[in-house]
N, C-alpha and C positions, 0 to 999 in steps of 0.2 A: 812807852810801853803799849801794845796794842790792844785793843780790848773787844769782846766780842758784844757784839748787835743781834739778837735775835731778830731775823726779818721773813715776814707770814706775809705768805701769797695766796691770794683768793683770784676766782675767778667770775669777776663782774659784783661782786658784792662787798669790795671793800671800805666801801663809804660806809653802807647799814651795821657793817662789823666796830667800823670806828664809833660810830652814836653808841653804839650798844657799849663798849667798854668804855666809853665815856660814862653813859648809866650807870651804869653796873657796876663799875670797879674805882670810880673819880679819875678814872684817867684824863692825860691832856692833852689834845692833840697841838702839835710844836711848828708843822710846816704840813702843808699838803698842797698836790700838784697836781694838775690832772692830765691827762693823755691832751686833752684838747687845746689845753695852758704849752703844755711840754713840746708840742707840733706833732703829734705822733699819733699811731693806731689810725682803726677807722672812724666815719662817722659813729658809729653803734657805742665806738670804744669813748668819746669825746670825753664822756663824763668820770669813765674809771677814774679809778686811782691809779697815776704813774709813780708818786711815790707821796711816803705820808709818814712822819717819825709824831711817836707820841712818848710821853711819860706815865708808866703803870708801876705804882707803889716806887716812884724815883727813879724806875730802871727806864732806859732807852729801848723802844721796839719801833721798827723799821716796818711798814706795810706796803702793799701794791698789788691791786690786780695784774692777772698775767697767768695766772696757775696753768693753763690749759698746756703753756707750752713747757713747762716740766710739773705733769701732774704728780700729785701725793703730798700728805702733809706730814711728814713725819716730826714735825718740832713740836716739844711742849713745853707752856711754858710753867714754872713754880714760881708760885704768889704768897713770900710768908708774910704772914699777918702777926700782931703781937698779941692778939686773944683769939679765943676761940666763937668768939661775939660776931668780932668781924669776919671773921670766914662763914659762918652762919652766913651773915647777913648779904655777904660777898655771892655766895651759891644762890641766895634767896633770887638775891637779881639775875645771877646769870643761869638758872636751874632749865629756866625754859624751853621747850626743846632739846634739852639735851639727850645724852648716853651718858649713864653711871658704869665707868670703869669698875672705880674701888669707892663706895658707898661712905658716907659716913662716919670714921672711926675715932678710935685715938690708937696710935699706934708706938713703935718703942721709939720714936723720935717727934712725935710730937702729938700736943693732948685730942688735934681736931683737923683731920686730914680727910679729902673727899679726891676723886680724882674721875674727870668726865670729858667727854666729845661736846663741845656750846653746839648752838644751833648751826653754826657758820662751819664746823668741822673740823675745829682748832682743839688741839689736848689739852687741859688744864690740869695742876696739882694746885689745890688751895690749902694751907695747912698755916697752922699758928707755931710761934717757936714755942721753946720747950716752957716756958713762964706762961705760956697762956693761959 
């Protein structure tokens, strides 16, 4: 059965993106490649990410610099928590820098849902299931 891969393109900043959800979220990064490993890009590029799969809350996320050549980020991703503790504590790290979408709530599906632009320019829904 096929199954989908969220995969988030940054441009030139995909490594600081990875540390940070590593921080922030206990993610784990799984394999990472770089332009310069991979034979590819320029000098400047050596160090990008040519590709880099991590684990965030169990699920597979796919990374790589490269955005320039199809700009825009329209993916986002949704992080249920099973309290409303760890989304707290989840936004606490990742708040920095950010844009608040949708603030702080609880809403008719779950008791603590926030939703924001990170520093790096990625969308997030952080929200606890309905037990939280």
């Amino acid at each position: 059965m096929p199954t989908v891969t969220p995969n988030i393109h940054f441009d030139g900043c995909c490594a600081n993106a990875i540390a940070f959800y590593e921080k922030s979220l206990g993610a784990i990064t799984t394999y990472r490649l770089t332009y310069g490993e991979a034979g590819g890009g320029s000098a400047e590029q050596a160090g990008w990410i040519y590709h880099a799969e991590m684990r965030i809350a169990g699920q597979c996320v796919w990374m790589s610099d490269g955005a320039a050549e199809a700009p825009g980020n329209t993916l986002s991703l949704a992080v249920t928590f099973d309290t409303a503790e760890e989304v707290r504590a989840a936004y606490a790290g990742m708040s920095q820098g950010c844009t608040v979408i949708h603030p702080m709530q609880s809403t008719g599906y779950s008791p603590c849902f926030v939703s924001f632009i990170d520093a790096y320019g990625m969308r997030w829904e952080l929200l606890a299931g309905q037990a939280g």
